[in-house]
Kinemage of the C-alpha trace (Angstrom):
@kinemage 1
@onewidth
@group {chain A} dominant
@subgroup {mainchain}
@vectorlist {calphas} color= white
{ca unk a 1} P 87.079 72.670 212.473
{ca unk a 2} L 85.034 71.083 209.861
{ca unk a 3} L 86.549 69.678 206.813
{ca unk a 4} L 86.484 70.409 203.309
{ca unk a 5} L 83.139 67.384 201.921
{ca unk a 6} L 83.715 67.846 198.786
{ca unk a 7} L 87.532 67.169 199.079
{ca unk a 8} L 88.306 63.614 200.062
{ca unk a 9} L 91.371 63.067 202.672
{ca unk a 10} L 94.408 61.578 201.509
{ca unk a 11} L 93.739 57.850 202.722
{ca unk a 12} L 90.765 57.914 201.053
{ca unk a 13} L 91.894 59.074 198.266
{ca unk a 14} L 94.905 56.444 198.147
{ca unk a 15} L 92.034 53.920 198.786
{ca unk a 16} L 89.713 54.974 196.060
{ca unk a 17} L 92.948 54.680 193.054
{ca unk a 18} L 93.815 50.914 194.748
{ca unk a 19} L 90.180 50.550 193.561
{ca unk a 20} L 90.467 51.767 190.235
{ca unk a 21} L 93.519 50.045 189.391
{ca unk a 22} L 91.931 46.845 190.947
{ca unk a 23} L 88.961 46.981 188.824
{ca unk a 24} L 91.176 48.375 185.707
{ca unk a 25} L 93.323 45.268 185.780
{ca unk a 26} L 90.729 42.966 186.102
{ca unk a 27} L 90.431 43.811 182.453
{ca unk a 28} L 86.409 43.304 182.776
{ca unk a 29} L 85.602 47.071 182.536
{ca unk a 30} L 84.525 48.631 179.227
{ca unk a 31} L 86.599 51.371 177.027
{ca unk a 32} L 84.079 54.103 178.349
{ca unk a 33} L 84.722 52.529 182.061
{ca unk a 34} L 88.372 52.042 181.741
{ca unk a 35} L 88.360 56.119 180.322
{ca unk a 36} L 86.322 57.203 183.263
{ca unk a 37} L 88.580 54.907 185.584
{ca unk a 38} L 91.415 56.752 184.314
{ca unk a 39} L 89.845 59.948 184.091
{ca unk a 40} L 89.225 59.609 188.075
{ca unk a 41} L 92.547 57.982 189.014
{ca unk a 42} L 94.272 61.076 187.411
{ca unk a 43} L 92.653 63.533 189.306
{ca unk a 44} L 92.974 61.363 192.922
{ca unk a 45} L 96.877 61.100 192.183
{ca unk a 46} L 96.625 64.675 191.561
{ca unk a 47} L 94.894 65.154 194.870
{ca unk a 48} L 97.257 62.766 196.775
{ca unk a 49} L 100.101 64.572 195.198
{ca unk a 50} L 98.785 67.629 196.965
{ca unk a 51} L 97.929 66.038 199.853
{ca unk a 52} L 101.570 64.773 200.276
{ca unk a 53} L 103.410 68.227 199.056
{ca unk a 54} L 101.468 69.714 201.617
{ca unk a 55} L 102.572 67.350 204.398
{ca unk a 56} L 105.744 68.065 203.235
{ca unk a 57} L 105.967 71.545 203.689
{ca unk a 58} L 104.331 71.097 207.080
{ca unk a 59} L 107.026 69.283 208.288
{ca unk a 60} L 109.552 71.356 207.140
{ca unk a 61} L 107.657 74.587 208.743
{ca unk a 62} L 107.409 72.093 211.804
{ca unk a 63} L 111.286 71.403 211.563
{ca unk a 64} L 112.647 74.543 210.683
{ca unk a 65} L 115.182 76.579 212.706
{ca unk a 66} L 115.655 80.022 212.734
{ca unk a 67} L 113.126 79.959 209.571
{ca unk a 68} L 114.952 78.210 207.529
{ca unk a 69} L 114.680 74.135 206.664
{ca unk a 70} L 117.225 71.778 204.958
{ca unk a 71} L 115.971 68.584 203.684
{ca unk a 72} L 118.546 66.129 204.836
{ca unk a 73} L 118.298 62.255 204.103
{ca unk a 74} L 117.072 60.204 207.860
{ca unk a 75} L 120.818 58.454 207.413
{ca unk a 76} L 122.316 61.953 208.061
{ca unk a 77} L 120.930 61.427 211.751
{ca unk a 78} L 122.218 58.161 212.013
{ca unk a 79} L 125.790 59.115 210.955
{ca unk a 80} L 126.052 62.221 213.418
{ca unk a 81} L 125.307 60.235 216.044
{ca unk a 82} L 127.861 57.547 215.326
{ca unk a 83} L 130.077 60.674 214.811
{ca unk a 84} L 129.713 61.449 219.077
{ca unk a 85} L 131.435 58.551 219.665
């Protein structure tokens, strides 16, 4: 049950690019910082991309019937239930 440390989570992830792009648009950092900044924030959208896709197929795993899922837009609900009436 223990988790990846060399992997950060997904919230702190998201936390450490709200940093970056904090810092970046300060406009105080050096070139060599603002590379490096950059450098980083690539790779933690990269990991948050993961992070998210991965979610995603969770879900659909989760929500799946007969072992197959069909995204379907939350207003699709909404309108089968008004349908009933």
């Amino acid at each position: 049950m223990s988790k990846k440390a060399a992997t950060p989570d997904f919230e702190q992830s998201l936390a450490e690019l709200e940093r970056l792009v904090t810092s970046m648009e300060k406009g105080d950092l050096s070139l060599e910082q603002s590379l490096a900044s950059f450098e980083r924030g690539i790779q933690l959208t990269r990991l948050c991309q993961t992070a998210l896709k991965d979610a995603e197929q969770k879900v659909m795993i989760l929500t799946s019937q007969s072992g197959t899922a069909e995204m379907a837009p939350f207003e699709a609900n909404a309108d089968l239930a008004d349908n009933d009436h």
